[in-house]
C-alpha positions as CSV (number, residue, x, y, z in Angstrom):
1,X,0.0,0.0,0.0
2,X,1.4,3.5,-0.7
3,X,0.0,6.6,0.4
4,X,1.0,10.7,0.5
5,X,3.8,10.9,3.6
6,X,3.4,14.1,5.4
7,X,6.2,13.9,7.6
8,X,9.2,11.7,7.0
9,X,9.4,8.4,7.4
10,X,12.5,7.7,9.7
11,X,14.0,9.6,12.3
12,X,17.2,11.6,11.6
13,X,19.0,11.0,15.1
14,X,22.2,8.6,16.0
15,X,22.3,5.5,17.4
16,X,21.9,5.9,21.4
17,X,22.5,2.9,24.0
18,X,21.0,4.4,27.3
19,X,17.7,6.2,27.8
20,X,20.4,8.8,29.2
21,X,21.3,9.5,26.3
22,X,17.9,10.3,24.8
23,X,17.2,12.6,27.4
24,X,20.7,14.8,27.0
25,X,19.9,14.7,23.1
26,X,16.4,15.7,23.5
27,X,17.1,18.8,25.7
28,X,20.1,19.8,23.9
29,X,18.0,19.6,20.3
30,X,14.1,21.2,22.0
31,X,16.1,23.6,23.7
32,X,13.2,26.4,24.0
33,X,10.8,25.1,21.8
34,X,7.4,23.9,23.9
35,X,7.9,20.7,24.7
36,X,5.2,19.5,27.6
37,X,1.7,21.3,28.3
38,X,-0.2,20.0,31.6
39,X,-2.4,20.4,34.9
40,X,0.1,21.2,37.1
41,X,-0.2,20.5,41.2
42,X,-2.8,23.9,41.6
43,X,-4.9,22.7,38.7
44,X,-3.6,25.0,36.3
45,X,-2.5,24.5,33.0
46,X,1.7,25.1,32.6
47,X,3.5,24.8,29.6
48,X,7.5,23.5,30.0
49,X,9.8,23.9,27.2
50,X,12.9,21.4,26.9
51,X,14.9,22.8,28.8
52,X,12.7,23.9,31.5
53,X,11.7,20.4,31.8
54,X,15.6,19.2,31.5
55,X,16.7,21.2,34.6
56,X,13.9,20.0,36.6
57,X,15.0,16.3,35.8
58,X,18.7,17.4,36.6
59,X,17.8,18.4,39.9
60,X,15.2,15.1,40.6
61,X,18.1,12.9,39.8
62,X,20.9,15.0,41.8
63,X,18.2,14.3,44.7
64,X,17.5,10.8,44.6
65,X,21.5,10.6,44.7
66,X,21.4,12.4,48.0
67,X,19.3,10.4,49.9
68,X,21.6,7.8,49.2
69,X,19.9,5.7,46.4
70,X,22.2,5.2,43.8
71,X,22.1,1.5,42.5
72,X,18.6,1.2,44.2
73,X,15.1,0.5,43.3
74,X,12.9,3.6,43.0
75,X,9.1,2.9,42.4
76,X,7.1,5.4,41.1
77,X,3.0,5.3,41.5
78,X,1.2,8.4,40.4
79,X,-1.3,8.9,37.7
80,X,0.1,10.4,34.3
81,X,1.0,13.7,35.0
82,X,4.2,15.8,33.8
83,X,5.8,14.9,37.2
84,X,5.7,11.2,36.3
85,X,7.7,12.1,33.2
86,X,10.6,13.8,35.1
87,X,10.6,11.9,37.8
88,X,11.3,8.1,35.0
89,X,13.9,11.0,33.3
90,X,15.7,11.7,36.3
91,X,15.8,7.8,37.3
92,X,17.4,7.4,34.3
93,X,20.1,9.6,34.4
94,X,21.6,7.4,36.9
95,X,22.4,4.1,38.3
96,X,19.1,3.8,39.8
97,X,16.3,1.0,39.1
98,X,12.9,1.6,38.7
99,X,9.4,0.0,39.1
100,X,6.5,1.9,37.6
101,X,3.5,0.8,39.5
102,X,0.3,0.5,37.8
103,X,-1.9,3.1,39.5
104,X,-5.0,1.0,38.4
105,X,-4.1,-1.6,40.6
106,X,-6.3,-2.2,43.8
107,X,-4.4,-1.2,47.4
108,X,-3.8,-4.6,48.2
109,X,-2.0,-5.3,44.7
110,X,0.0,-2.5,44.9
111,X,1.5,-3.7,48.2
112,X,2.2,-6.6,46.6
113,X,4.4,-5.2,44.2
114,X,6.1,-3.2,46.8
115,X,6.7,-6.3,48.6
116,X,7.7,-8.8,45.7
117,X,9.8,-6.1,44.4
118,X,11.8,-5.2,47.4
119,X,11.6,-1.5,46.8
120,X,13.9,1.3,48.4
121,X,11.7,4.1,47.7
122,X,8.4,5.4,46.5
123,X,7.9,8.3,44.8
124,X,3.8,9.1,45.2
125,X,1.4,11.8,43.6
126,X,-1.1,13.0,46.3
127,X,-4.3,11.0,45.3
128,X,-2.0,7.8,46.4
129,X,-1.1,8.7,49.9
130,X,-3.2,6.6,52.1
131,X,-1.7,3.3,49.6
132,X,1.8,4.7,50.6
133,X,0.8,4.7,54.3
134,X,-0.7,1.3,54.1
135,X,3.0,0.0,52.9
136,X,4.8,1.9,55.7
137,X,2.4,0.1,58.1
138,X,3.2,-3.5,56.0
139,X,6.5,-4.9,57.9
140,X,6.8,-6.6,54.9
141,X,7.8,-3.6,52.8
142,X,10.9,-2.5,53.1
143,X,10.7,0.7,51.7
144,X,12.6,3.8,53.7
145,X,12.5,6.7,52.0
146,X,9.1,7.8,50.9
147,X,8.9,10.7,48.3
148,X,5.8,12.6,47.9
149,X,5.3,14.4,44.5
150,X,3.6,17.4,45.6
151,X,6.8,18.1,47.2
152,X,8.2,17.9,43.5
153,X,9.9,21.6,43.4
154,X,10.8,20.9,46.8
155,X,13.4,17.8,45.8
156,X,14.4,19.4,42.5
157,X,15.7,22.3,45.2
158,X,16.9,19.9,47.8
159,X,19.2,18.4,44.7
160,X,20.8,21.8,43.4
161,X,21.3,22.2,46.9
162,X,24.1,25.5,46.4
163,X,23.7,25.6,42.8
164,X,19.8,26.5,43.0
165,X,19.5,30.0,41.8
166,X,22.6,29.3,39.6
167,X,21.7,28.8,35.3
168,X,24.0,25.8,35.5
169,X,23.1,22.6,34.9
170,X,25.5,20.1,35.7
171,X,25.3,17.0,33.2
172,X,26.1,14.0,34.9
173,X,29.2,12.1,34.8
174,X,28.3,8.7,36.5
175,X,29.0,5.6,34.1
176,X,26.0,3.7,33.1
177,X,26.1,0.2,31.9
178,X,23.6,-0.1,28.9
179,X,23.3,-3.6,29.6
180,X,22.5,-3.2,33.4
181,X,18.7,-3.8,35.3
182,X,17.1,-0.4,34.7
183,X,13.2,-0.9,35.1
184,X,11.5,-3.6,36.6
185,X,7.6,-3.5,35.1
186,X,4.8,-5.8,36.4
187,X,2.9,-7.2,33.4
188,X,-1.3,-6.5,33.6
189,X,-2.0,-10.1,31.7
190,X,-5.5,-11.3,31.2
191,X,-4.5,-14.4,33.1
192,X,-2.1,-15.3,35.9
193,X,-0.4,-13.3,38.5
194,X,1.8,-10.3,37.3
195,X,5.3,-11.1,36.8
196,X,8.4,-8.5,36.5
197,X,10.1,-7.4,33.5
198,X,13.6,-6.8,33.9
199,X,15.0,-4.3,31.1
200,X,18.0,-2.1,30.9
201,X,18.6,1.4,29.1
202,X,19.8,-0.4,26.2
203,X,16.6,-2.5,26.0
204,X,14.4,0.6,26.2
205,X,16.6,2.7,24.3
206,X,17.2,0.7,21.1
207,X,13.7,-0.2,20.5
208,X,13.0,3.3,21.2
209,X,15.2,4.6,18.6
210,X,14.2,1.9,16.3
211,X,10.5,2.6,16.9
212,X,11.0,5.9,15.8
213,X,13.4,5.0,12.7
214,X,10.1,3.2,11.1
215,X,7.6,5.6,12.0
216,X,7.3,9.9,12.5
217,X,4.8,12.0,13.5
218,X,3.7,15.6,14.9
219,X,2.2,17.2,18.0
220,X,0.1,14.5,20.3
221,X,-2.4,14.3,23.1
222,X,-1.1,11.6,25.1
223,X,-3.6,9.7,27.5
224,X,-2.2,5.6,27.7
225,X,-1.3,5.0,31.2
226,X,2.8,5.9,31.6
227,X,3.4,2.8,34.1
228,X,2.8,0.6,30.1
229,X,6.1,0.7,28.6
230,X,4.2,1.6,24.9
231,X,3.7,4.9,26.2
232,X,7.3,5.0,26.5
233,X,8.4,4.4,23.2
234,X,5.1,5.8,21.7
235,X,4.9,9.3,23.8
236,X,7.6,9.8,26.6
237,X,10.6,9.1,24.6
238,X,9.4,9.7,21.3
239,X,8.0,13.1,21.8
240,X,11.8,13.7,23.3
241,X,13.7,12.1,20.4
242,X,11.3,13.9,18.2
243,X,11.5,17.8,19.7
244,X,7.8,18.0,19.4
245,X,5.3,18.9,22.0
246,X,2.9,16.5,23.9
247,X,-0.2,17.3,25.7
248,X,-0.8,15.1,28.6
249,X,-4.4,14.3,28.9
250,X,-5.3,13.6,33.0
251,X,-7.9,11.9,32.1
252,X,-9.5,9.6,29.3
253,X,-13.0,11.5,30.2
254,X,-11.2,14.5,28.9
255,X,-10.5,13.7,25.4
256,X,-13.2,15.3,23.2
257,X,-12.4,18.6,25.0
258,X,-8.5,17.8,25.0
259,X,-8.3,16.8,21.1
260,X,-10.7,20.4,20.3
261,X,-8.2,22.5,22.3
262,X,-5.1,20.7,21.1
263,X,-5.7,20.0,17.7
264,X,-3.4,16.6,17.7
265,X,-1.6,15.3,14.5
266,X,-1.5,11.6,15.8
267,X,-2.5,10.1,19.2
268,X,-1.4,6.6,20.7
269,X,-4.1,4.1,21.2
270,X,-5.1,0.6,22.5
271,X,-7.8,-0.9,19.3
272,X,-10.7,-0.5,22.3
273,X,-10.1,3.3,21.7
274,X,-10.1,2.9,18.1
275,X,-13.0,1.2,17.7
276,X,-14.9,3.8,19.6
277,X,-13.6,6.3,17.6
278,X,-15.2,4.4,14.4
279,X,-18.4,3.6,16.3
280,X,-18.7,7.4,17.5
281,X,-18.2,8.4,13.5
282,X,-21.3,6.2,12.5
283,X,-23.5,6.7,15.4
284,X,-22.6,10.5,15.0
285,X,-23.9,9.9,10.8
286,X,-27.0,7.9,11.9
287,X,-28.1,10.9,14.3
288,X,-27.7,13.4,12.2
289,X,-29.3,11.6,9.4
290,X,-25.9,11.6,7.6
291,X,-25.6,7.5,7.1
292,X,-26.4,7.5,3.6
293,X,-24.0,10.5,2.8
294,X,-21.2,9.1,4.8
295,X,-21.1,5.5,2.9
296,X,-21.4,7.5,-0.8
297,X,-18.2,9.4,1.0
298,X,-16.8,5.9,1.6
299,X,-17.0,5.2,-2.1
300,X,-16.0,8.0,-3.4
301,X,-13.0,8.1,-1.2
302,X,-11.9,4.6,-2.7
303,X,-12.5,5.7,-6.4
304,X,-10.2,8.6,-6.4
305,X,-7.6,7.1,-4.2
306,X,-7.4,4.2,-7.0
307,X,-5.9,6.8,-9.0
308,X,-3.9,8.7,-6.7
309,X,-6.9,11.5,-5.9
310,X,-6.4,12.1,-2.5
311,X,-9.5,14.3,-1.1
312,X,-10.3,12.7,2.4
313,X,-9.9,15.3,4.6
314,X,-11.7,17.9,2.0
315,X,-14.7,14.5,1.7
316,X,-14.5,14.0,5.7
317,X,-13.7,17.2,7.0
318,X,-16.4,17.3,9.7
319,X,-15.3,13.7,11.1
320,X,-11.5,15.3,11.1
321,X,-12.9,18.6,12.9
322,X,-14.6,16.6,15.1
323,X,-11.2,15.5,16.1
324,X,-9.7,18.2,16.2
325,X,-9.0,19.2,13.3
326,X,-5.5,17.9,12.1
327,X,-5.7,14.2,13.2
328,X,-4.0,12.2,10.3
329,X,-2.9,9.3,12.2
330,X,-3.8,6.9,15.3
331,X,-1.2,4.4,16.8
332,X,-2.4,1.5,18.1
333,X,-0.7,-1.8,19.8
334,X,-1.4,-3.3,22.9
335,X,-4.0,-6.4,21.1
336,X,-5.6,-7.2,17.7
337,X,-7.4,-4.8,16.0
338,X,-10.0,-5.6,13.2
339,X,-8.8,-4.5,10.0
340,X,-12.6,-2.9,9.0
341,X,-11.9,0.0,11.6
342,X,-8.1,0.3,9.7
343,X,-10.0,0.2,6.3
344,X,-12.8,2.4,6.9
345,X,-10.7,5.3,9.0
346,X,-7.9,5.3,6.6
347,X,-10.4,5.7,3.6
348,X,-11.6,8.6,6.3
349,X,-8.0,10.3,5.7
350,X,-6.8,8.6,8.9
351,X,-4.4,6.1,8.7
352,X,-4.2,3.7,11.7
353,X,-0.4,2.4,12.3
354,X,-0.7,-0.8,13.7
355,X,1.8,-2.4,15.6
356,X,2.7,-5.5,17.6
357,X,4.9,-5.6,21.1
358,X,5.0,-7.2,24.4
359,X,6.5,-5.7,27.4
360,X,9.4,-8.3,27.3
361,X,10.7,-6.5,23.8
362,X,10.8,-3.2,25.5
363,X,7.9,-3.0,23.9
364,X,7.8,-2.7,20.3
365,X,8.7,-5.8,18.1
366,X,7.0,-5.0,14.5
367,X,5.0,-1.8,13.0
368,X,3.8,-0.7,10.1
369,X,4.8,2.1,7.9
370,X,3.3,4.9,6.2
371,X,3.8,3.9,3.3
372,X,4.6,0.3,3.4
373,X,1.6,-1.1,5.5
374,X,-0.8,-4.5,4.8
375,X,-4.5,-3.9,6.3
376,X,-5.1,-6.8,9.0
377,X,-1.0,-7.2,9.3
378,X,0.9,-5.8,12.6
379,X,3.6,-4.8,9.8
380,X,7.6,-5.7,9.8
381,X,10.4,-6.2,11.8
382,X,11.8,-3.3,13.8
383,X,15.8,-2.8,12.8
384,X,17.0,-3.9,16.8
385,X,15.4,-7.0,16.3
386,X,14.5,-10.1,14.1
387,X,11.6,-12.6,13.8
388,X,10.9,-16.0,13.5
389,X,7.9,-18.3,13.8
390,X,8.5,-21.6,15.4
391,X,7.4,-24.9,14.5
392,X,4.8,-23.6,11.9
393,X,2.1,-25.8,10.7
394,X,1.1,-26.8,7.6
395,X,-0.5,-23.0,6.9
396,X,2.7,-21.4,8.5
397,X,1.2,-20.3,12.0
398,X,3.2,-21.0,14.8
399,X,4.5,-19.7,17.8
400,X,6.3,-15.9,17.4
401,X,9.9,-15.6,18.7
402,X,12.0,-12.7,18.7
403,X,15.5,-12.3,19.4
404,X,17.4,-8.4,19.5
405,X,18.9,-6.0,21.6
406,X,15.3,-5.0,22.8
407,X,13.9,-8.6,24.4
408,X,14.3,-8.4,27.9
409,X,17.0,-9.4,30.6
410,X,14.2,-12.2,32.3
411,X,11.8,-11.9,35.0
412,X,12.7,-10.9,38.4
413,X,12.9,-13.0,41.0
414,X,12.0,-15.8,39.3
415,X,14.5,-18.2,36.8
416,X,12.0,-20.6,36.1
417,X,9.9,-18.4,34.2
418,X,12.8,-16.6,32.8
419,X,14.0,-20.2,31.6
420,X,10.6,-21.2,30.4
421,X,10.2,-18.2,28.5
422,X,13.2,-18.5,26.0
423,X,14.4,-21.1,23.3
424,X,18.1,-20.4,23.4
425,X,18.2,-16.5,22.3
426,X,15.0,-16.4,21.0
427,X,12.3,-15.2,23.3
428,X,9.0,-17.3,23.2
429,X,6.2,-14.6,22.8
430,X,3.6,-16.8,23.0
431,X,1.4,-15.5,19.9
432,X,0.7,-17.5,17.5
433,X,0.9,-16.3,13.9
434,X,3.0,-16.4,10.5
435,X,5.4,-14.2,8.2
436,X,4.0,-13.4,4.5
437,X,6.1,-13.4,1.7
438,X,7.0,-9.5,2.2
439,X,7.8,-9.8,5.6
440,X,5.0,-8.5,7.3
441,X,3.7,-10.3,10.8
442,X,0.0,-11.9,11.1
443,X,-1.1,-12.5,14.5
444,X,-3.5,-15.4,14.9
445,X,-4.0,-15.7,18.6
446,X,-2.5,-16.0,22.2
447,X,-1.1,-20.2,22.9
448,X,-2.1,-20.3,26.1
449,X,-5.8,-19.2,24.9
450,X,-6.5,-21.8,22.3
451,X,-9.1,-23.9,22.8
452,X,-8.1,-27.8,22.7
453,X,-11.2,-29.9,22.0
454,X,-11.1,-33.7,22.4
455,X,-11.3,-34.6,19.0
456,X,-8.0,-32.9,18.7
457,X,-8.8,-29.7,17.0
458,X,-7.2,-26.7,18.3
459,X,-9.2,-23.5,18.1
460,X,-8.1,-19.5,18.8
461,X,-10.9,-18.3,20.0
462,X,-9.8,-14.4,19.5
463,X,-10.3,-15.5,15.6
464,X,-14.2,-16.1,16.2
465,X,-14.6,-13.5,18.8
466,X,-13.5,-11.2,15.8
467,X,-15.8,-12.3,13.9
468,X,-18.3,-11.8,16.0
469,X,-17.7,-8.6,16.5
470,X,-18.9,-7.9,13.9
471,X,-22.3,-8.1,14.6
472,X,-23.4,-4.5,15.1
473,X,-25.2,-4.6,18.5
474,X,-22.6,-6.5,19.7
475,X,-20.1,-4.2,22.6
476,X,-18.1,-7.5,23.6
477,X,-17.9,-10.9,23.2
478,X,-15.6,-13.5,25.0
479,X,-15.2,-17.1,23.3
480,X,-13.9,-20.3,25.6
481,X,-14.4,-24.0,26.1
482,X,-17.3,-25.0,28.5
483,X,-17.4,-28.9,28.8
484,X,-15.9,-29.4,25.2
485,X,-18.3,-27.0,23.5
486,X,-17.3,-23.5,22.2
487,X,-19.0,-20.8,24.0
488,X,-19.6,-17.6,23.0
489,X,-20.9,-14.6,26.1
490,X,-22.2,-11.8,24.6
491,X,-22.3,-8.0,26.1
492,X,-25.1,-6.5,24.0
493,X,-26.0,-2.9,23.0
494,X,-29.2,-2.4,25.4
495,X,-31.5,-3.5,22.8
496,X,-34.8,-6.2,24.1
497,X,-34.8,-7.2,20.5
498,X,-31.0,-7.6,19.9
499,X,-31.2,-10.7,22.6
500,X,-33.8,-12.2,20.2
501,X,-31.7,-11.6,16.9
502,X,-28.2,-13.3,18.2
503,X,-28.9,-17.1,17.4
504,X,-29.9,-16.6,14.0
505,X,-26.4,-14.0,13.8
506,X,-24.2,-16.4,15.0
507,X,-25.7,-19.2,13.0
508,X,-25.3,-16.8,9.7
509,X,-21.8,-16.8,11.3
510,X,-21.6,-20.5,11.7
511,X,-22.4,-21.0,8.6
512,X,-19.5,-19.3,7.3
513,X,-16.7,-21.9,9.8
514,X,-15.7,-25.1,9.4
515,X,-18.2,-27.9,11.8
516,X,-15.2,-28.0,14.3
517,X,-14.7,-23.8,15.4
518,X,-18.7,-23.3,15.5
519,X,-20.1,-21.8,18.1
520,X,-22.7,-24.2,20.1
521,X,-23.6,-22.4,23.3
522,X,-24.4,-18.3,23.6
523,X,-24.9,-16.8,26.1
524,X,-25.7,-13.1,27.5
525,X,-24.3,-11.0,30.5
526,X,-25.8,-7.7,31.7
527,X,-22.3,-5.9,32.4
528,X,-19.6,-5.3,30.9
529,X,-16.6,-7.9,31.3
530,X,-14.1,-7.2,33.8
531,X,-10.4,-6.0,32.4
532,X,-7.0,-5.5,32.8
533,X,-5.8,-1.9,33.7
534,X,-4.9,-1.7,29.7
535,X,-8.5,-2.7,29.0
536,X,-8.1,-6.2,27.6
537,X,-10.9,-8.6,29.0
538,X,-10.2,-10.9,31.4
539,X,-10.3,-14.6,30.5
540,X,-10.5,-15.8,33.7
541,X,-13.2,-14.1,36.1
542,X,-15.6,-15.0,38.4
């Protein structure tokens, strides 16, 4: 597929080893220019520019080395906010390790963490004070320096100490080993106790830089949690390698006001978000009485682009406005996307860069390009690291394995997981999918989700629940094994007469599978299924 490329394709910066490094580059190159916009501590808006923001990390990190925690684990449990970014900047600047806790986590999960971790310190925002207390009451904890973030300007003061009211800022001198544990993050899997990540600098800055090599783009409104290491590589450090400026969005209830005021280029996205982006469009069109006109848009749109007439944002220009205006392009990773909301919002003039990672890789394994991309595919190979599907069947699915400088060090505290995990160098993803001819990655479903019937068929069952989705009234669906019959559980639009229509939809959709992936049992639920803090539903719940 080729399309018109606004903004270049790779990133003109050098090769870096150590999220250090990104940071001193990013300051020295944004200088002046704006480079963060936010609700500061008094609920006001405050712009930073790059060095603004640089001399606050400076003094952070100058800090945390004064209260003695150099080669120590810091853990950091705020909601996203401009102090979360300096704060995983200033960590690392130095020999310190880090654990961004996922503020979505219940009290009693976060304590966890802080035990299984064995934490040093805690850096919290004020809504998380009373969890803080409840781990200096745990004896288990052995945290001893407690940080609180509304202190922020406080610390950054504390760590210029004599050189406060000076313009200096000192760079620091410390060695860093690239290949050294940097960040420990606790995995949010739909299944299973959270494990921890081990990565160093080098991990998180190659795929980083190799993220950005692939792909480009312009000003953002970032709102994916920061503790997710995709909104490292897809905001954080990208906005830094970049020099361009990022909104950050407190909260996902703000969006429609945030994207109006902030007119975003591109945001970064889990599919949930895209696909109610796509469903707002047409239920937007069917209000308005605008159905009709939007699908002859549609057509039209593909006509002209067959011969290199590109007028979607002239054909679409209220859905763009409604978005602010300038969006051209959504990111989106974190699980499968259908490939009708790629089709019908790039045909819309916004093109949907879909990508593939696992926190293990740092995140980011594959992508696609703007200009070399397959609908339905989670595109090619980054450049830090390579591919390979292992024992592949007879239709060339198998299991997904990478190997590079990005796949992690193991898990922490635990060897037989970190064992388990790899096949000599390669790192066992456990997705299943295969490599087309061009290079370009097809994901067919999680291994340790396939359904295994007892006549020896297996079955992905994120395969039929996308085709199920595609029944309109349908919000979610979950598809599993109840005593060796495929079930599907529906979460319906709030319909009486959508209830009635769903077995003769899923047997039009029967009809269209082989006898053995058929659905036999359906079933309805009232509420919505529970999910993980990145908003994947949980296959096991009660």
């Amino acid at each position: 597929m080729k399309t018109k490329v606004k903004y270049k394709d790779y990133g003109d910066f050098p090769d870096m080893n150590t999220v250090r490094d990104i940071v001193v580059y990013g300051a020295e190159r944004g200088g002046d220019k704006k480079q963060f916009k936010f609700e500061n501590l008094d609920g006001k808006k405050e712009v930073k520019t790059f060095n603004e923001t640089y001399r606050d990390v400076i003094g952070m990190y100058m800090y945390f080395r004064k209260l003695g925690l150099t080669g120590k684990k810091i853990a950091l449990l705020s909601e996203n906010s401009y102090y979360w970014i300096a704060i995983f900047y200033a960590v690392s600047m130095g020999n310190f390790i880090m654990i961004p806790m996922d503020s979505k986590l219940t009290d009693p999960e976060l304590v966890d963490i802080a035990v299984r971790s064995r934490c040093d310190a805690i850096c919290y925002s004020p809504d998380y004070a009373s969890t803080a207390e409840l781990m200096r009451a745990n004896e288990d904890v052995c945290i001893t320096e407690y940080i609180p973030i509304a202190d922020f300007y406080d610390h950054v003061r504390d760590g210029y100490g004599e050189l406060a009211d000076s313009d200096g800022i000192p760079c620091p001198d410390e060695k860093i080993d690239p290949d050294a544990l940097a960040y420990i993050v606790y995995t949010s899997g739909t299944t299973g106790k959270s494990k921890g990540v081990m990565l160093s600098q080098a991990n998180v800055a190659t795929d980083s830089t190799a993220t950005l090599r692939a792909m480009t783009a312009g000003r953002t409104v970032s709102f994916l949690p920061f503790n997710h290491t995709f909104s490292w590589a897809s905001s954080i450090i990208a906005g830094h390698l970049l020099s361009v400026y990022v909104y950050i969005s407190k909260s996902i209830k703000h969006l429609q006001k945030d994207f109006s005021e902030q007119h975003p280029q591109h945001f970064t996205a889990v599919p949930l978000a895209v696909e109610t982006v796509n469903k707002r469009i047409w239920a937007t069109a069917k209000k308005n009485g605008r159905t009709a006109a939007l699908l002859n848009g549609l057509k039209l749109s593909r006509f002209l682009m067959k011969f290199g007439i590109d007028l979607r944002h002239r054909l679409f220009k209220e859905v763009i406005d409604s978005l602010g205006g300038n969006l051209e392009m959504i990111i989106c990773g974190g699980a499968h996307l259908d490939e009708k909301y790629e089709r019908e919002l790039y045909d819309m003039g916004i093109q949907v860069i879909v990508g593939y990672g696992i926190t293990e890789c740092s995140p980011v394994v594959t992508c696609n390009r703007l200009n070399d991309f397959k609908f339905g595919s989670v595109g090619k190979a980054l450049e830090c690291n390579e591919i390979k599907i292992k024992d592949p069947d007879a239709d060339g699915i198998g299991e997904v394995c990478v190997r590079g400088t990005n796949v992690m060090l193991g898990y922490y505290d635990d060897p037989e997981a970190t064992e388990e995990a790899f096949d000599g160098e390669w790192y066992k993803t456990g997705d299943y999918g295969y490599i087309d001819s061009d290079g370009f990655l097809f994901l067919k479903g999680r291994k340790k989700n396939l359904i295994v019937l007892s006549n020896g068929k297996n079955v992905s069952p994120e395969e039929l629940e996308e085709k199920l989705k595609q029944i309109d009234y349908v919000k979610e669906v979950l598809v599993y094994d109840e005593d060796d019959v495929i079930t599907a559980e529906f979460y319906l639009e709030p319909d009486a007469e959508n209830a009635d229509r769903l077995r003769e939809d899923v047997n039009a959709v029967n009809r269209e599978l082989p006898t053995y992936k058929r659905i036999g049992n359906i079933k309805t639920r009232s509420t919505e299924f529970p999910k993980t803090t990145t908003m994947k539903i949980k296959r096991q719940y009660s």
